[in-house]
PAZAPA-4460 file (N, C-alpha, C; in steps of 0.05 Angstrom, whole numbers, plus 32768, in hexadecimal, padded with zeros to 4 digits):
% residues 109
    n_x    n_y    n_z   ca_x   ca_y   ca_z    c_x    c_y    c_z   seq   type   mol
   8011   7FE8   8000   8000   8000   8000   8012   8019   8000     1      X     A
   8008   8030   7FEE   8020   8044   7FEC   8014   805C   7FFF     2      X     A
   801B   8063   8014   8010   8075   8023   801A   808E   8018     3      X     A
   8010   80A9   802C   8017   80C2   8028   8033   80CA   8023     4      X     A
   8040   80B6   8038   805B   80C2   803A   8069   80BB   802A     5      X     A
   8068   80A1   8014   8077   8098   8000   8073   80AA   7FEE     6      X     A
   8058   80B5   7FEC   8055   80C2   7FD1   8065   80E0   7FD0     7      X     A
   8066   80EF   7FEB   806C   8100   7FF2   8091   80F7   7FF1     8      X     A
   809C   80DF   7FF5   80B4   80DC   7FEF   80BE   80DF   7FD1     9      X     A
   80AB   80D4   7FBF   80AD   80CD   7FA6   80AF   80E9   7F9A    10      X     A
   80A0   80FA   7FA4   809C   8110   7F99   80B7   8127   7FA3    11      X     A
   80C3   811D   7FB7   80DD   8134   7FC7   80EF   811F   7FAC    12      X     A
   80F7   8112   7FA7   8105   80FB   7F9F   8107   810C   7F7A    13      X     A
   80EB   80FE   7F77   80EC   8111   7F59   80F7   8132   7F52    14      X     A
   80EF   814A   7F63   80F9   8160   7F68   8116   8160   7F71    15      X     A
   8121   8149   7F77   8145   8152   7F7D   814F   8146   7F61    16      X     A
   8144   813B   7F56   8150   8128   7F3E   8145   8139   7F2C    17      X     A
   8137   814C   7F26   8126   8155   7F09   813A   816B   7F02    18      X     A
   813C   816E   7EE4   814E   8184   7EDE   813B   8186   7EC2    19      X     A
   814C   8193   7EAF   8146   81A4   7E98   815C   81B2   7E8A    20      X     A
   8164   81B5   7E73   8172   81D3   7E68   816E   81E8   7E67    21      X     A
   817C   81F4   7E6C   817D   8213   7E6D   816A   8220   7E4C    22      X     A
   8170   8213   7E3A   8161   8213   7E25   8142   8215   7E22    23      X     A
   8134   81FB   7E39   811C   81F6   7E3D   810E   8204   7E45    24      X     A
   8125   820F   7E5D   8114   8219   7E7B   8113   8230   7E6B    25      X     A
   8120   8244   7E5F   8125   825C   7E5A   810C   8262   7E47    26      X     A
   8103   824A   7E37   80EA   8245   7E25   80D1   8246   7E38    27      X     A
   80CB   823B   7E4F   80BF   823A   7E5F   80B8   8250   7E6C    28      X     A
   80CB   8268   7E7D   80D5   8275   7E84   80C6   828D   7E6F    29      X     A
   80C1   8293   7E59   80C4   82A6   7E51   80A2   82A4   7E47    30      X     A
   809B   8287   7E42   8081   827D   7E3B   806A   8286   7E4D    31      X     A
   8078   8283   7E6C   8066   8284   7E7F   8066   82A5   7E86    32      X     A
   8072   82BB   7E7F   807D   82CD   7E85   808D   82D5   7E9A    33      X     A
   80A2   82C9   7E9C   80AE   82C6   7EB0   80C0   82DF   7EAA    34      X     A
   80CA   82D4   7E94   80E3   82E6   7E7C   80D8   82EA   7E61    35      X     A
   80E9   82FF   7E5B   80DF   8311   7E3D   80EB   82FE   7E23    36      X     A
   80E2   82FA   7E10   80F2   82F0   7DF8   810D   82F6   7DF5    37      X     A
   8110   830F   7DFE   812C   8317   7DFC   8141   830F   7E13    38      X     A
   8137   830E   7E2B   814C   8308   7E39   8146   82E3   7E36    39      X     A
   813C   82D5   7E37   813C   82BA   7E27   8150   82B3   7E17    40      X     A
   814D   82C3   7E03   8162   82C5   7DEF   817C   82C8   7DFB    41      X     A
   8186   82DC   7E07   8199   82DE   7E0F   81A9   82CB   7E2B    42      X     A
   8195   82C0   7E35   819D   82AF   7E4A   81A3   8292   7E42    43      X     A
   8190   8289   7E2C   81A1   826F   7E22   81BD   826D   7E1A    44      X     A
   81BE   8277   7E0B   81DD   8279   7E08   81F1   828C   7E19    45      X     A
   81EA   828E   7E36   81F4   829C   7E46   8207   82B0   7E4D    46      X     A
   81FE   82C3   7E3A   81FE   82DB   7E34   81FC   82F7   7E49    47      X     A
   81E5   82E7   7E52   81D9   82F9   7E67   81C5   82E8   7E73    48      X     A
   81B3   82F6   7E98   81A8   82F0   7E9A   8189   8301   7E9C    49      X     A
   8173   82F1   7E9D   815C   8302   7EA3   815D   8314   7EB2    50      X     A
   814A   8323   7EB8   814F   8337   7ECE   8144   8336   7EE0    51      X     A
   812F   8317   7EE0   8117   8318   7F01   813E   8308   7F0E    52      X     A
   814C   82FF   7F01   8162   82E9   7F07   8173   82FE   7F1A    53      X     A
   817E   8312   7F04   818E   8327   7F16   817E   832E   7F34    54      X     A
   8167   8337   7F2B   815B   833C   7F47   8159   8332   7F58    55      X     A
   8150   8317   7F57   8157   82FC   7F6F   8169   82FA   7F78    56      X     A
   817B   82F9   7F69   81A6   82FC   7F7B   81A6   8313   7F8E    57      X     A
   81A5   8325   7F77   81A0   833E   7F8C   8198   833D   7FA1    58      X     A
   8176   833D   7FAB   8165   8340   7FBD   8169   8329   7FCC    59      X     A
   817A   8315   7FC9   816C   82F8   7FD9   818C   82E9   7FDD    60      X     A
   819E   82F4   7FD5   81BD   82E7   7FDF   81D2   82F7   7FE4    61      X     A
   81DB   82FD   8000   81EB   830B   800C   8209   8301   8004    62      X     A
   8217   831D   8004   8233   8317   7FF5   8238   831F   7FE2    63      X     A
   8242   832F   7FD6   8253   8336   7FBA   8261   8319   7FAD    64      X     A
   8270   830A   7FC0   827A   82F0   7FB4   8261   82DB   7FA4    65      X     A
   824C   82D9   7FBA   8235   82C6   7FBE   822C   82C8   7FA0    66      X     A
   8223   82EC   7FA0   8218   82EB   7F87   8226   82EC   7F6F    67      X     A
   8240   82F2   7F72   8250   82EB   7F53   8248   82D0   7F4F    68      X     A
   8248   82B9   7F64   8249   82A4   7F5D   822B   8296   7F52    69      X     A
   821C   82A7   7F5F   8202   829E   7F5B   8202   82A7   7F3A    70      X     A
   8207   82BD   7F37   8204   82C8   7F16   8215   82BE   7F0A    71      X     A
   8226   82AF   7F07   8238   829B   7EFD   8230   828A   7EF7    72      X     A
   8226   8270   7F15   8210   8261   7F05   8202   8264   7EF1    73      X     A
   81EB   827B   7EFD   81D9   827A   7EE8   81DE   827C   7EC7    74      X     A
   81F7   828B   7EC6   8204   828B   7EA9   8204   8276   7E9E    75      X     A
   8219   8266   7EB4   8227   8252   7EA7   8219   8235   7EAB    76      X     A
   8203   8235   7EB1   81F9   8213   7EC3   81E6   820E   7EA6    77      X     A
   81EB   81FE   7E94   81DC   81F7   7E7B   81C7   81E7   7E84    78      X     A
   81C2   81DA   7EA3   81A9   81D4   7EAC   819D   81DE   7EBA    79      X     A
   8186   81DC   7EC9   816D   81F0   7ED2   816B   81D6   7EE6    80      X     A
   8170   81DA   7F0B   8165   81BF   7F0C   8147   81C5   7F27    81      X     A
   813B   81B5   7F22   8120   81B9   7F37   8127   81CB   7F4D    82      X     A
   813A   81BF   7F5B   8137   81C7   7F79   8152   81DA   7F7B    83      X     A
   8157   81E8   7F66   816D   81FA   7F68   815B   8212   7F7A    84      X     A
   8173   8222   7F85   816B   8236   7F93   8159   824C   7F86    85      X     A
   816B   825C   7F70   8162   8273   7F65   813E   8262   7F58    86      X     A
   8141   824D   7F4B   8124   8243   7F48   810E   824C   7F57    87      X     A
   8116   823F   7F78   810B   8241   7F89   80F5   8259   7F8C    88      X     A
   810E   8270   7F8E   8109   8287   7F98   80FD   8291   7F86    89      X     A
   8105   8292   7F67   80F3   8295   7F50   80D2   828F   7F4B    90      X     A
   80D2   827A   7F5A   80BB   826C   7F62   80A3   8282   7F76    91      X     A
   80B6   827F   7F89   80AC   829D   7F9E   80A0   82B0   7F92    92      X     A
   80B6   82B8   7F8A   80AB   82DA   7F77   8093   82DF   7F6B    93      X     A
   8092   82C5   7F54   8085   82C6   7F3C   8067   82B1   7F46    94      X     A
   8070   82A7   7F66   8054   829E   7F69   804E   8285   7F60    95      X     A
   805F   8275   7F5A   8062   8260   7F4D   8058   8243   7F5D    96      X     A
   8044   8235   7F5A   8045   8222   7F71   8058   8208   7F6B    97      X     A
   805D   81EF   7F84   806D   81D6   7F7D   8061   81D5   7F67    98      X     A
   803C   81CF   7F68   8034   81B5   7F4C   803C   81CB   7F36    99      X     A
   8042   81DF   7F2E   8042   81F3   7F18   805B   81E4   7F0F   100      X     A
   806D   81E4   7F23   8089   81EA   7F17   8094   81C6   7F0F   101      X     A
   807C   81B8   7F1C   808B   819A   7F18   8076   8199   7EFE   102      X     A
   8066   819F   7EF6   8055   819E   7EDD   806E   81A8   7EBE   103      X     A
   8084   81B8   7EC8   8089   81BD   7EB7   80AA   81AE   7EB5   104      X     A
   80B5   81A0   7EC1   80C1   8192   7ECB   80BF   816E   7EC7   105      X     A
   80A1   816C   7EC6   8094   8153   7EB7   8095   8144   7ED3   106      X     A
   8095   814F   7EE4   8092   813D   7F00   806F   8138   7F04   107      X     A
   8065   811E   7F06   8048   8116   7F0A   8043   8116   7F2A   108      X     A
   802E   8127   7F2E   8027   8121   7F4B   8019   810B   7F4F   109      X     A
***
């Protein structure tokens, strides 16, 4: 019998393992209005990043070091993964719920 808590495991389990490309998400991302066509554009090939992105570093990670590195990542990380931070918080912002973000992710509740 699969109780609550399995499923509730199954589901923490899937969210540490789920990822995506920067390619996808950025398609996603710009679909849902997250980001403009243009900064899309310019973030796949990591160029630059969005600007809700800049703002999140900014507003939400202490440090001049922290956030070079955080904006580094985001440049350079050619994957997008579930349970990354800036996601997270992106999530926050824009209001985003778990089932939203595992819907697009392909995670089944």
């Amino acid at each position: 019998m699969i109780t609550a808590e399995d499923v509730a495991e199954q589901l923490t389990q899937a969210r540490a393992t789920a990822s995506m490309s920067r390619l996808d998400f950025a398609k996603i991302a710009m679909t849902a209005g997250w980001i403009t066509a243009a900064e899309a554009k310019a973030w796949v090939p990591g160029n630059a990043m969005p600007k809700i992105v800049t703002d999140i570093i900014a507003q939400h990670i202490e440090g001049a070091d922290r956030q070079a590195i955080a904006e580094i990542n985001a440049l350079g990380q050619m994957v997008v993964n579930r349970n990354d931070l800036l996601l997270r918080l992106l999530m926050a912002v824009k209001k985003v719920t778990d089932a939203q973000m595992d819907a697009h992710f392909g995670i089944a509740r």
